[in-house]
PDB file of N, CA, C and O in Angstrom:
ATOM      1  N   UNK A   1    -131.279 115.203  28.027  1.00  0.00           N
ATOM      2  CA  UNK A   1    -130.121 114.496  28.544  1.00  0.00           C
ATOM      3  C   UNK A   1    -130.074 113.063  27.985  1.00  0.00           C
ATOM      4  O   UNK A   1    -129.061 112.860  27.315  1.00  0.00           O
ATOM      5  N   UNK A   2    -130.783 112.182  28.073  1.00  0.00           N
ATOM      6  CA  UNK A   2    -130.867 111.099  27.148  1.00  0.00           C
ATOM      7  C   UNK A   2    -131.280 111.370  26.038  1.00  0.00           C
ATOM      8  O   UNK A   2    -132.185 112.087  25.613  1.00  0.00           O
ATOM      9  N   UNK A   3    -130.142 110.393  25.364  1.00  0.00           N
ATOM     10  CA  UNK A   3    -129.777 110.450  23.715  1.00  0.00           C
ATOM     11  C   UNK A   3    -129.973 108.931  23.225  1.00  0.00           C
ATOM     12  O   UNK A   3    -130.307 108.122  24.090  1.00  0.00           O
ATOM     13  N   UNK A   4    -129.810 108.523  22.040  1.00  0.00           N
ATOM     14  CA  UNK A   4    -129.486 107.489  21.527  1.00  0.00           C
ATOM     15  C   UNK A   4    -128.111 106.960  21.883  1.00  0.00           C
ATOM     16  O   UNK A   4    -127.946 105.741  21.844  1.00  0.00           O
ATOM     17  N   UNK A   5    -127.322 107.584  22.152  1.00  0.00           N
ATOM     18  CA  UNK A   5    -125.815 107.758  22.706  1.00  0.00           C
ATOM     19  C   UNK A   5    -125.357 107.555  24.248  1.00  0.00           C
ATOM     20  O   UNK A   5    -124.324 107.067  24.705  1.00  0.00           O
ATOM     21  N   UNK A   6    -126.753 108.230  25.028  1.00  0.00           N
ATOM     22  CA  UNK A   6    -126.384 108.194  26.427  1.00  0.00           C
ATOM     23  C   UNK A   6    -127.342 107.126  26.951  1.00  0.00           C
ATOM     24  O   UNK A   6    -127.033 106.436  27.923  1.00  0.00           O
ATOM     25  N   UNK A   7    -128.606 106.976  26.252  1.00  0.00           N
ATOM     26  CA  UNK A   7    -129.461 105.751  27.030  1.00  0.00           C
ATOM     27  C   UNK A   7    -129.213 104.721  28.073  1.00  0.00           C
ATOM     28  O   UNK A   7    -129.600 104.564  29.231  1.00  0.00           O
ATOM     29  N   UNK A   8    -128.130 103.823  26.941  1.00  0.00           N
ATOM     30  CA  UNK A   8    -127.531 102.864  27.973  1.00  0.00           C
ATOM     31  C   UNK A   8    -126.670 103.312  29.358  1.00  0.00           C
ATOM     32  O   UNK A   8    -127.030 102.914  30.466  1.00  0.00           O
ATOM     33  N   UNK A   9    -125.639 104.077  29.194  1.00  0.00           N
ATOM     34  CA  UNK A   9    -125.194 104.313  30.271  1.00  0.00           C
ATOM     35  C   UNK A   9    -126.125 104.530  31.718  1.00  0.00           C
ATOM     36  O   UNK A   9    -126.180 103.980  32.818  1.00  0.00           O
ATOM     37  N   UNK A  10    -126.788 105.623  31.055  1.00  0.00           N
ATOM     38  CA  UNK A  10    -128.021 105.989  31.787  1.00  0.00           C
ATOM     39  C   UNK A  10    -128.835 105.276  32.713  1.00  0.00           C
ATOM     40  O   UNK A  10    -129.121 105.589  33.869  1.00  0.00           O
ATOM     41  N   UNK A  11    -129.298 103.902  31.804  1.00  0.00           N
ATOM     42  CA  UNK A  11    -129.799 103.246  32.245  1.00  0.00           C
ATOM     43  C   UNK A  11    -129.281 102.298  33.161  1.00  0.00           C
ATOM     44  O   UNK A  11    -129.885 101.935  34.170  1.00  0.00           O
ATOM     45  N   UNK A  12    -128.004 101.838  32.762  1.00  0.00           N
ATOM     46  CA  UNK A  12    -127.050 100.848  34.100  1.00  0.00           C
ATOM     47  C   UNK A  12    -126.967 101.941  34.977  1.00  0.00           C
ATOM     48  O   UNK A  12    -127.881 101.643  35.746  1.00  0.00           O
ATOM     49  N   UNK A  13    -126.625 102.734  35.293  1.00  0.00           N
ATOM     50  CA  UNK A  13    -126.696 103.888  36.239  1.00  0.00           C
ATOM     51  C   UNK A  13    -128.164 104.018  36.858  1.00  0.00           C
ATOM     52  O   UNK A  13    -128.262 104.003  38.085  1.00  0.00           O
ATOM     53  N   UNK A  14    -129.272 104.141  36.094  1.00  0.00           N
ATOM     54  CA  UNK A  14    -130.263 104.103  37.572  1.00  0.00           C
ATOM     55  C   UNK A  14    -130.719 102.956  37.671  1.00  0.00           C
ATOM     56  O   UNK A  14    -131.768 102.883  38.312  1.00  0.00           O
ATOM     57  N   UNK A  15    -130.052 101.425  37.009  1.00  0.00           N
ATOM     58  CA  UNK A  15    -130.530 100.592  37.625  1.00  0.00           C
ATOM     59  C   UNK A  15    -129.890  99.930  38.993  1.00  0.00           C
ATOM     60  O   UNK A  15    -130.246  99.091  39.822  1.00  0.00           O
ATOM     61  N   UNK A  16    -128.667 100.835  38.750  1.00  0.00           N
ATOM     62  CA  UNK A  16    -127.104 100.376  39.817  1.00  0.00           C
ATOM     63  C   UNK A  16    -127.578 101.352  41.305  1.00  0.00           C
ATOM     64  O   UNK A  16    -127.501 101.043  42.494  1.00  0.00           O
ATOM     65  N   UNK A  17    -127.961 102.324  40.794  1.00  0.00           N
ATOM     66  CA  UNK A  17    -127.860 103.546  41.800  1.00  0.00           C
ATOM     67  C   UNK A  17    -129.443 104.328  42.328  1.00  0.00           C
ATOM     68  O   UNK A  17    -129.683 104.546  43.516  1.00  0.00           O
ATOM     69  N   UNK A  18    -130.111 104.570  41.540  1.00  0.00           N
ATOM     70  CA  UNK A  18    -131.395 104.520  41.730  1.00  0.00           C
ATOM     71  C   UNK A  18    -132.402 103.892  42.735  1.00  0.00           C
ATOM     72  O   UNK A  18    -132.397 102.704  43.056  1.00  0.00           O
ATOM     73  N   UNK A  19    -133.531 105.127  43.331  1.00  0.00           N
ATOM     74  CA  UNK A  19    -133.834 104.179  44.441  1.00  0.00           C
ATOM     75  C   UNK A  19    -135.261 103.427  43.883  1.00  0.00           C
ATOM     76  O   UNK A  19    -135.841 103.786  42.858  1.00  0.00           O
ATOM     77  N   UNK A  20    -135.633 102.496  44.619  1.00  0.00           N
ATOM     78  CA  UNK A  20    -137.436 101.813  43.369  1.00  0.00           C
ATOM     79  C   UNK A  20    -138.115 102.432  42.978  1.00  0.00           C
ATOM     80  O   UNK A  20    -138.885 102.125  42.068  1.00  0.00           O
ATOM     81  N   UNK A  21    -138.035 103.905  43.735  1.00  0.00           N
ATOM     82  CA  UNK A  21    -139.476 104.780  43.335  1.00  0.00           C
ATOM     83  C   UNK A  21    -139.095 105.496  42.373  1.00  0.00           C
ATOM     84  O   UNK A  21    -139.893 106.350  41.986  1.00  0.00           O
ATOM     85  N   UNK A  22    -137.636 105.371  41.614  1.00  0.00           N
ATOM     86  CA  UNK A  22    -137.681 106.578  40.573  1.00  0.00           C
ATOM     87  C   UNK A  22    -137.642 106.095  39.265  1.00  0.00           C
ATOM     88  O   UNK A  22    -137.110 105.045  38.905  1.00  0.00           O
ATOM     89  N   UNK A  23    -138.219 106.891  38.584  1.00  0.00           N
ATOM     90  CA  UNK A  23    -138.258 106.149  37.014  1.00  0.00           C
ATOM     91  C   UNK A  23    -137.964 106.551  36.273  1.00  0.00           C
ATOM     92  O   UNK A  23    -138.647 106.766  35.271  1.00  0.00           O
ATOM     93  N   UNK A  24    -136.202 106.984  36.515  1.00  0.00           N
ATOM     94  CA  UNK A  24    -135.542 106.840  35.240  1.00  0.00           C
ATOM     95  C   UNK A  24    -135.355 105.783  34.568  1.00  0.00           C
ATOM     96  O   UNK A  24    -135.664 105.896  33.382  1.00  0.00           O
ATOM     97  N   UNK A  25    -134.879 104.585  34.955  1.00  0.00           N
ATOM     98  CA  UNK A  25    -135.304 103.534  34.328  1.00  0.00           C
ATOM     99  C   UNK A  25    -135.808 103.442  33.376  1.00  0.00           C
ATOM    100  O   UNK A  25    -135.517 103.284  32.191  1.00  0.00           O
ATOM    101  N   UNK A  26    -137.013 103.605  34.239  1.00  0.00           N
ATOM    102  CA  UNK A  26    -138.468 103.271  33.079  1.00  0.00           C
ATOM    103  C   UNK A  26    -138.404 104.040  32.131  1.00  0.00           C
ATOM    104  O   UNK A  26    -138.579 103.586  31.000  1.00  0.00           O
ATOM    105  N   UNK A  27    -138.074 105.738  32.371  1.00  0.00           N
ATOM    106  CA  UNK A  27    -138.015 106.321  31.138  1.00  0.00           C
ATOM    107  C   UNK A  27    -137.089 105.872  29.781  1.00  0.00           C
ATOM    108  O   UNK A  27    -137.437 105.664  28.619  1.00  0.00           O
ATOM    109  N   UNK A  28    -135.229 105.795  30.705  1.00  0.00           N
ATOM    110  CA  UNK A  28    -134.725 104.799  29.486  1.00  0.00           C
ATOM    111  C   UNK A  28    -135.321 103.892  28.807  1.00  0.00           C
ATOM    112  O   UNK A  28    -135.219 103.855  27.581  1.00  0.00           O
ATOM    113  N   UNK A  29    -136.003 103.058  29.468  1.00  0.00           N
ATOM    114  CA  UNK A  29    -136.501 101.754  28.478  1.00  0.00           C
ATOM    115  C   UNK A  29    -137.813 101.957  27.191  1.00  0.00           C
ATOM    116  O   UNK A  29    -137.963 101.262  26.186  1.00  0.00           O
ATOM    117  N   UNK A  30    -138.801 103.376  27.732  1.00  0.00           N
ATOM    118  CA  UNK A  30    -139.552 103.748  27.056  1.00  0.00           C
ATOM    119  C   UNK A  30    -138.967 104.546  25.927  1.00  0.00           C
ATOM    120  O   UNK A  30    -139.597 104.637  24.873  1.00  0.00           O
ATOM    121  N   UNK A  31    -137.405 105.330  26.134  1.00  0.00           N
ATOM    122  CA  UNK A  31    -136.442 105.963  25.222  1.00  0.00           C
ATOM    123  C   UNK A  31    -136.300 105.381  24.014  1.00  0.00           C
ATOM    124  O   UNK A  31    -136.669 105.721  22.890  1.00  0.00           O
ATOM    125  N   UNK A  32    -135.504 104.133  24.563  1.00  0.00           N
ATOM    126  CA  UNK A  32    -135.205 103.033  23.815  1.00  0.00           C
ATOM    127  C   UNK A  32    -136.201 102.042  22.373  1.00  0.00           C
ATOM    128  O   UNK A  32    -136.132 101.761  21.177  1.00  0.00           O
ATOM    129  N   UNK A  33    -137.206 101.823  23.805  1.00  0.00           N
ATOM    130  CA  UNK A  33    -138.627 101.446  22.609  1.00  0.00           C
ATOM    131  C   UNK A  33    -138.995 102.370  21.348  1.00  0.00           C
ATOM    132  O   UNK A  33    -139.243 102.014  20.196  1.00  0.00           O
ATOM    133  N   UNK A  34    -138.951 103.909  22.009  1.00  0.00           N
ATOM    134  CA  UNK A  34    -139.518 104.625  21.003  1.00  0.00           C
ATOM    135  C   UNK A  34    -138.767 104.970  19.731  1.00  0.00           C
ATOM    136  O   UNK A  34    -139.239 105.300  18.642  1.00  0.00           O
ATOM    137  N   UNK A  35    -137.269 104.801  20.160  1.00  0.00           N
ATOM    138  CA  UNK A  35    -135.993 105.482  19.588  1.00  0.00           C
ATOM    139  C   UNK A  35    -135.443 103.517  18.587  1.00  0.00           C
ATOM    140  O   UNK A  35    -134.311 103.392  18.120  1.00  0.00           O
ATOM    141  N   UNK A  36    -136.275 102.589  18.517  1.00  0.00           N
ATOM    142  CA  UNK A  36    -135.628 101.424  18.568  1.00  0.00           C
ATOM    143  C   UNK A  36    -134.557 101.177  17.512  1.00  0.00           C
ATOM    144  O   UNK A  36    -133.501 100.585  17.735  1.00  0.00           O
ATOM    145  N   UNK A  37    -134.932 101.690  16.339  1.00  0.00           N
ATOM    146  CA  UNK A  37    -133.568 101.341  15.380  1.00  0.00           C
ATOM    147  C   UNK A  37    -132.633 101.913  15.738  1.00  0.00           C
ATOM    148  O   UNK A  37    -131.675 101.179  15.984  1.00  0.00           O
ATOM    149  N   UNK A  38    -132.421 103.380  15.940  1.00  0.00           N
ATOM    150  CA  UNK A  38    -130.900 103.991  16.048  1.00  0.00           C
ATOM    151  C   UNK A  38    -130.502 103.213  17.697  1.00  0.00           C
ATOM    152  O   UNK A  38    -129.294 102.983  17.748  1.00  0.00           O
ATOM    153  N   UNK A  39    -130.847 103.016  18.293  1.00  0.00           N
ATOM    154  CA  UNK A  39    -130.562 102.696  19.579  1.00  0.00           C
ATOM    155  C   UNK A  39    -130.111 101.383  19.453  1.00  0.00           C
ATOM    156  O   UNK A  39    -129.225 101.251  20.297  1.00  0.00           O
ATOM    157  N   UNK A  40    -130.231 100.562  18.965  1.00  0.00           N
ATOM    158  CA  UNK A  40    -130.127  99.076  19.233  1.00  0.00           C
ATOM    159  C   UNK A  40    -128.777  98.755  17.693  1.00  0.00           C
ATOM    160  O   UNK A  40    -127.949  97.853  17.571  1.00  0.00           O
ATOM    161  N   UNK A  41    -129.087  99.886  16.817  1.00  0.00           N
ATOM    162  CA  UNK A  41    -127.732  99.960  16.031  1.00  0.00           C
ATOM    163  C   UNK A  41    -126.545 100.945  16.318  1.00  0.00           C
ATOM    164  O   UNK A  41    -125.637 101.152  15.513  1.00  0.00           O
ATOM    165  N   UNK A  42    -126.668 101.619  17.741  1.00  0.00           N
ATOM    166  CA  UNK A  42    -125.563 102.138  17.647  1.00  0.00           C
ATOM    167  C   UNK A  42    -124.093 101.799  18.794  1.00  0.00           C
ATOM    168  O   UNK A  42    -124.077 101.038  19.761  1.00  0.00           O
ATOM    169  N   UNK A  43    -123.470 102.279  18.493  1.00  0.00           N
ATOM    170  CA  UNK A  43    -122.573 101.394  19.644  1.00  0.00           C
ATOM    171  C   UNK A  43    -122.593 101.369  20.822  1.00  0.00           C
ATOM    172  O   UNK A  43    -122.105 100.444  21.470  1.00  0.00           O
ATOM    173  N   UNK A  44    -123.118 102.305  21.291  1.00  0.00           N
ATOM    174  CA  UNK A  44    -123.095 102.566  22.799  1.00  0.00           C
ATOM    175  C   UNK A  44    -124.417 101.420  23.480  1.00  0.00           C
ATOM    176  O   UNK A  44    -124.371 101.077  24.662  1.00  0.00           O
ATOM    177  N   UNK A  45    -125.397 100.994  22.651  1.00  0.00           N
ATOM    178  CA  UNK A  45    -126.063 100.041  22.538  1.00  0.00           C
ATOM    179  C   UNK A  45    -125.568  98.674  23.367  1.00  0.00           C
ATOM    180  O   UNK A  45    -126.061  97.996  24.268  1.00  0.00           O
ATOM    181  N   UNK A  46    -124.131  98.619  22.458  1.00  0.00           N
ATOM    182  CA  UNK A  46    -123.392  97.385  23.270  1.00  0.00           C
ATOM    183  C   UNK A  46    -123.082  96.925  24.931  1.00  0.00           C
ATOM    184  O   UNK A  46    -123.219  95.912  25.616  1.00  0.00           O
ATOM    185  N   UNK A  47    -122.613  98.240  25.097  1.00  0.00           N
ATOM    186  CA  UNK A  47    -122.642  98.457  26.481  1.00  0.00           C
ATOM    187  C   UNK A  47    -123.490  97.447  27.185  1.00  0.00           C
ATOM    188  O   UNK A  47    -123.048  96.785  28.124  1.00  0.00           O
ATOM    189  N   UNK A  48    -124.883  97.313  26.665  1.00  0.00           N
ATOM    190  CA  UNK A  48    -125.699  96.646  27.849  1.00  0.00           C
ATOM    191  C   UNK A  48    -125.327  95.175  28.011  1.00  0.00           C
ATOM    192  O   UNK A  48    -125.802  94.239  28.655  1.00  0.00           O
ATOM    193  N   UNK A  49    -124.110  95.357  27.033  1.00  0.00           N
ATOM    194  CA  UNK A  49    -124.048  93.306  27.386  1.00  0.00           C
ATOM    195  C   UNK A  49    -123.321  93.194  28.335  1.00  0.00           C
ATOM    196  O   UNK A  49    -122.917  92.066  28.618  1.00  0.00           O
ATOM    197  N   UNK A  50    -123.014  94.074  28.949  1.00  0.00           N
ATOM    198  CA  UNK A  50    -122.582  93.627  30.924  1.00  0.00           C
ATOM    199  C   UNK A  50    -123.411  93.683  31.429  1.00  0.00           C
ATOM    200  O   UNK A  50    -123.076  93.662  32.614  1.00  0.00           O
ATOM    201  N   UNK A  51    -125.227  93.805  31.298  1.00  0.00           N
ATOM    202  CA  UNK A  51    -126.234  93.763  31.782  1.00  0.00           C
ATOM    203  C   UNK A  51    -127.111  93.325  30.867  1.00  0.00           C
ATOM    204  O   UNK A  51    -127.823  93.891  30.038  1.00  0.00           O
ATOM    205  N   UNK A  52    -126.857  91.795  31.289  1.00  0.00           N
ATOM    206  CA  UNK A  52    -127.920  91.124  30.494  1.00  0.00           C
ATOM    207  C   UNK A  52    -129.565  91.465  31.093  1.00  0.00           C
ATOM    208  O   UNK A  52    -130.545  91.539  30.352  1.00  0.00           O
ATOM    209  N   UNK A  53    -129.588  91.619  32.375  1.00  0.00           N
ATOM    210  CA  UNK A  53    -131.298  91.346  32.512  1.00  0.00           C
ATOM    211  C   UNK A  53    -132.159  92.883  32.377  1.00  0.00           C
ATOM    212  O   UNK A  53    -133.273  93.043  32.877  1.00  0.00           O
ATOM    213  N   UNK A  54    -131.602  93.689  31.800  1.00  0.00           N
ATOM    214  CA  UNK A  54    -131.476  95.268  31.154  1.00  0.00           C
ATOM    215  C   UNK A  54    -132.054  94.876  29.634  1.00  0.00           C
ATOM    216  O   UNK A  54    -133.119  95.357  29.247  1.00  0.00           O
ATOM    217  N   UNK A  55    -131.212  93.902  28.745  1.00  0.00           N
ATOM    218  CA  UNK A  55    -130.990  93.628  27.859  1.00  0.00           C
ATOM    219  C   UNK A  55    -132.245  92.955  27.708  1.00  0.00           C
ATOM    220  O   UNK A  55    -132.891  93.416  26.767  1.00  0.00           O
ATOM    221  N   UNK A  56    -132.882  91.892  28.402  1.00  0.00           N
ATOM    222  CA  UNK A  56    -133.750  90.845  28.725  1.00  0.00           C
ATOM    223  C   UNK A  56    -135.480  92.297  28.772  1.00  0.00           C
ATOM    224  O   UNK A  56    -136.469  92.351  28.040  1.00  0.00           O
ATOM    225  N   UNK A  57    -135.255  92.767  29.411  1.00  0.00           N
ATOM    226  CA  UNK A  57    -136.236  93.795  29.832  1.00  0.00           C
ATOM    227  C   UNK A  57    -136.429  94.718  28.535  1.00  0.00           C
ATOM    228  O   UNK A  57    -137.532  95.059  28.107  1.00  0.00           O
ATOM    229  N   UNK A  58    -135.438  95.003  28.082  1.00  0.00           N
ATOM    230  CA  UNK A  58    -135.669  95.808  26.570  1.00  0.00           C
ATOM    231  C   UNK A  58    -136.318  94.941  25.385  1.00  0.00           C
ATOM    232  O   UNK A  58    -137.172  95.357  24.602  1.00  0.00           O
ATOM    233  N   UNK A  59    -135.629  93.382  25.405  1.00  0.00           N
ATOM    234  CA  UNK A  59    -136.408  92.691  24.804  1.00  0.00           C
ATOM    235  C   UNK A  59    -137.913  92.423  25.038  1.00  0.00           C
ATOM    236  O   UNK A  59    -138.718  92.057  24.182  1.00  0.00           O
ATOM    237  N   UNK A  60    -138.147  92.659  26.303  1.00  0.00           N
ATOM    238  CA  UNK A  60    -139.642  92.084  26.846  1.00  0.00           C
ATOM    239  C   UNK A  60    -140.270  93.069  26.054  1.00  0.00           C
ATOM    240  O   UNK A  60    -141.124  92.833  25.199  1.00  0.00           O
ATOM    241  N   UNK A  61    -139.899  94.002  26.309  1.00  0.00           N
ATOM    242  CA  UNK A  61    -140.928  95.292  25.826  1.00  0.00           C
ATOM    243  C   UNK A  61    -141.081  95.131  24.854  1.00  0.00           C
ATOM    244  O   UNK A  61    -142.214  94.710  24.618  1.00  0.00           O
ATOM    245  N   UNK A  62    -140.063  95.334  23.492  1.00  0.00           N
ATOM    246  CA  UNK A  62    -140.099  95.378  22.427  1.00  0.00           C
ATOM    247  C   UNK A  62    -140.904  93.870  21.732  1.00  0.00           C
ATOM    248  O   UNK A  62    -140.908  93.708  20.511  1.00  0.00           O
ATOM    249  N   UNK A  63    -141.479  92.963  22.566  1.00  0.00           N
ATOM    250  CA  UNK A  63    -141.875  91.504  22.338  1.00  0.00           C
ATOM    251  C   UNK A  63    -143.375  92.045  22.107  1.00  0.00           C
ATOM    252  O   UNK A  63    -144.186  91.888  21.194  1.00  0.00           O
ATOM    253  N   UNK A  64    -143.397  92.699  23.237  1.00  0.00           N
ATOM    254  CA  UNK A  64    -144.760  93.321  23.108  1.00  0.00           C
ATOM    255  C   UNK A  64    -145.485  94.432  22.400  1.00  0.00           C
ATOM    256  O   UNK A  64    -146.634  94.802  22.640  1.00  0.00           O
ATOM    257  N   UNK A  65    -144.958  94.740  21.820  1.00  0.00           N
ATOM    258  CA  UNK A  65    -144.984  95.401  20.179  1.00  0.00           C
ATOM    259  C   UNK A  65    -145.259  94.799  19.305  1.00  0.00           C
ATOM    260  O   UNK A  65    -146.303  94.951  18.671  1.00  0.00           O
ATOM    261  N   UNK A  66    -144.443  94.028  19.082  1.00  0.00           N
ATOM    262  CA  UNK A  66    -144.489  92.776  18.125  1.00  0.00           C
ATOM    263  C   UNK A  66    -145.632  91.554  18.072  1.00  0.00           C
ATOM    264  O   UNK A  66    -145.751  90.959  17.001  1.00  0.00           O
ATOM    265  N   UNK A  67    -146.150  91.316  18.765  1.00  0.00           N
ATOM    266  CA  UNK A  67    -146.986  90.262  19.055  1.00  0.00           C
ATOM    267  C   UNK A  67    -147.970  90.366  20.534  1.00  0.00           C
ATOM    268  O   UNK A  67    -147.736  90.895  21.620  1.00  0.00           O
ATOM    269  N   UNK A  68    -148.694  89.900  20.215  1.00  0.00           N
ATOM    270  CA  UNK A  68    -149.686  90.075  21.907  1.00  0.00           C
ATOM    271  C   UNK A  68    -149.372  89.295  22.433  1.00  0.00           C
ATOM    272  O   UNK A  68    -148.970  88.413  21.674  1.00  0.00           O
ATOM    273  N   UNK A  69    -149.251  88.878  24.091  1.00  0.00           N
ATOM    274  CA  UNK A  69    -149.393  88.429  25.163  1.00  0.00           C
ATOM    275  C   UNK A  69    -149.795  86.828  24.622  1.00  0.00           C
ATOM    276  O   UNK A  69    -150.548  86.683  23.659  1.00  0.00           O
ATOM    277  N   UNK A  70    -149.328  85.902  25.201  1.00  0.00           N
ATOM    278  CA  UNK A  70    -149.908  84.619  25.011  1.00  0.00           C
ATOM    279  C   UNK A  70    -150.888  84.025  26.302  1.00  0.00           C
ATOM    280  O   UNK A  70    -150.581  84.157  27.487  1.00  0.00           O
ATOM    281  N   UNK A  71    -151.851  83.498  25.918  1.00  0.00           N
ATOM    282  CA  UNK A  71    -152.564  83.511  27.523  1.00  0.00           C
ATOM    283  C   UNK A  71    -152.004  81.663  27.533  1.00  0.00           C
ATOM    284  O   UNK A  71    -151.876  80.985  26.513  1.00  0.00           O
ATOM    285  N   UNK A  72    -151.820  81.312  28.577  1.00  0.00           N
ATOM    286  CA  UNK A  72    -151.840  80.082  28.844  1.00  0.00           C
ATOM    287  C   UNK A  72    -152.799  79.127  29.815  1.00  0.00           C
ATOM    288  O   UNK A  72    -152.764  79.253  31.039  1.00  0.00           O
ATOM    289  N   UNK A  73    -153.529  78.306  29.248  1.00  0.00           N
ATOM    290  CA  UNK A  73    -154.237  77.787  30.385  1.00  0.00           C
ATOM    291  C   UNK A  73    -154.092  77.576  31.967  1.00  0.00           C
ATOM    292  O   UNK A  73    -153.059  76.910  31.896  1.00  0.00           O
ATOM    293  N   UNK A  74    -154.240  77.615  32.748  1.00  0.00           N
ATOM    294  CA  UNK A  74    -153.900  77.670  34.065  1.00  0.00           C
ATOM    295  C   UNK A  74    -153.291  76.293  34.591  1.00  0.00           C
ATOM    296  O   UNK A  74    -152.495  76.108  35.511  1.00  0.00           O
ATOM    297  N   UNK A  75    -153.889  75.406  33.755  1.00  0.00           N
ATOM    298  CA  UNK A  75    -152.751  73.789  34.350  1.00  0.00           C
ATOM    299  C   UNK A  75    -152.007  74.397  33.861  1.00  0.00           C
ATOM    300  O   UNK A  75    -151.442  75.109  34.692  1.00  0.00           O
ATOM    301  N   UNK A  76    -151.437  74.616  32.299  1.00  0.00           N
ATOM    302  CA  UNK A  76    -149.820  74.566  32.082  1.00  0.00           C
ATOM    303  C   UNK A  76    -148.794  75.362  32.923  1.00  0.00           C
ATOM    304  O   UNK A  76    -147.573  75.228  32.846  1.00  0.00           O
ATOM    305  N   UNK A  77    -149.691  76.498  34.018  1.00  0.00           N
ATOM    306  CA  UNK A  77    -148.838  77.035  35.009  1.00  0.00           C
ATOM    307  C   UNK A  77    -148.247  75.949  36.230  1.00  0.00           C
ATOM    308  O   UNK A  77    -147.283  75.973  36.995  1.00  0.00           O
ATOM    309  N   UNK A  78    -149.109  75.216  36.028  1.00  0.00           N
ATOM    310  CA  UNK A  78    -148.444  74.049  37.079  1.00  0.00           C
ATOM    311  C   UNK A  78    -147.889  72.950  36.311  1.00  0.00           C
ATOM    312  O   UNK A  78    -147.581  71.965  36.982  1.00  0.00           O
ATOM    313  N   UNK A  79    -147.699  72.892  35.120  1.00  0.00           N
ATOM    314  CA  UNK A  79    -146.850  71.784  34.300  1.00  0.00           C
ATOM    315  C   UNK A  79    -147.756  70.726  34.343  1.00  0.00           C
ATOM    316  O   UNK A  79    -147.263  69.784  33.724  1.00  0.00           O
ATOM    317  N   UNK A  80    -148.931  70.430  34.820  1.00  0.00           N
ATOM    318  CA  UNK A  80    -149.580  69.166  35.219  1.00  0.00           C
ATOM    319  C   UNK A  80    -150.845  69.447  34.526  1.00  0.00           C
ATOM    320  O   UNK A  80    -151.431  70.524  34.636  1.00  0.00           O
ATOM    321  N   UNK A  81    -151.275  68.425  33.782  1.00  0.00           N
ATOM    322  CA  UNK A  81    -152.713  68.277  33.035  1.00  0.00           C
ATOM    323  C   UNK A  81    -153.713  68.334  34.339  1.00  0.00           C
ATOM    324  O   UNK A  81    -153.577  67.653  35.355  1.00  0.00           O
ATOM    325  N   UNK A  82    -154.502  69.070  34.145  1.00  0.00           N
ATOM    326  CA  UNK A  82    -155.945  68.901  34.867  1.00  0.00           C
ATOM    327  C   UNK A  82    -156.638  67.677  35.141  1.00  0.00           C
ATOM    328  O   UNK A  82    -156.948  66.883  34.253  1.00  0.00           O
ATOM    329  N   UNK A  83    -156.904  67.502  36.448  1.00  0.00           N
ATOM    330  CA  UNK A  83    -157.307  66.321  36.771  1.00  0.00           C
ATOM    331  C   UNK A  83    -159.088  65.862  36.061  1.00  0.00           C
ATOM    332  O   UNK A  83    -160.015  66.663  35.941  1.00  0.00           O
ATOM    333  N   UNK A  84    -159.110  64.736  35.781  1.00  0.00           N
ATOM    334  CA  UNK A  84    -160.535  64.537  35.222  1.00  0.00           C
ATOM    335  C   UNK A  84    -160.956  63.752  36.571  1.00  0.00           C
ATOM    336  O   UNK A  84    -160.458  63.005  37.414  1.00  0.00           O
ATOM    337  N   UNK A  85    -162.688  64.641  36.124  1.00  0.00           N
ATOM    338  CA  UNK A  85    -163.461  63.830  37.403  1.00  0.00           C
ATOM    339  C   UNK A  85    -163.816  62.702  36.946  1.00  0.00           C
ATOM    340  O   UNK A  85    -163.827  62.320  35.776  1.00  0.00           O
ATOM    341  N   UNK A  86    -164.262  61.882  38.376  1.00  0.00           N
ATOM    342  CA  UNK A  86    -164.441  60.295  37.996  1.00  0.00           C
ATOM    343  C   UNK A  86    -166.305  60.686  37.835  1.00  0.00           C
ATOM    344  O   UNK A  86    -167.074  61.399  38.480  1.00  0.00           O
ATOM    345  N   UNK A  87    -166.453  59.783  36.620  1.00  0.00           N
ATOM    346  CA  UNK A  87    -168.157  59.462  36.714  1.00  0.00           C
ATOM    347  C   UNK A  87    -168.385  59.079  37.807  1.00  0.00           C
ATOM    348  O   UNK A  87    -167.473  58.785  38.580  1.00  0.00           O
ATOM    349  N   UNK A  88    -169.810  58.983  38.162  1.00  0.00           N
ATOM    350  CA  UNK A  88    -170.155  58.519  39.489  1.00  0.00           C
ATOM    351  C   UNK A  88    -171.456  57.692  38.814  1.00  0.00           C
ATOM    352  O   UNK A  88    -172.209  57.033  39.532  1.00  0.00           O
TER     353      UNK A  88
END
């Protein structure tokens, strides 16, 4: 039932209608990853730009293909340099 053709629809559909526990979703997006050139060149592709954070999520994945994970030090999660201790 999912195609290169039907993916997207598919996918705004169980992200609209779908309850958390089911993973069609997830399967679209793993569709998509696996299927990535014809899918992302074909028209029905477009579709997802009334759902950008669909769009955002296909990118994540496909980021992670591409490149590994960046680790970030744990201050820069708080925006604030690490405090230095005082000599004593």
């Amino acid at each position: 039932m999912v195609s290169v053709d039907t993916v997207s629809r598919i996918m705004q559909a169980a992200d609209r209608w779908d309850t958390p526990a089911s993973q069609l979703k997830a399967h679209c997006l793993a569709y998509v990853i696996e299927h990535y050139e014809a899918v992302v060149h074909s028209a029905a592709f477009e579709e997802l730009t009334s759902s950008p954070h669909l769009l955002l999520a296909v990118t994540r994945e496909a980021a992670k293909l591409i490149a590994p994970p960046l680790r970030m030090p744990s201050w820069e999660s708080d925006s604030r340099p690490p405090k230095r201790r005082r000599s004593t």
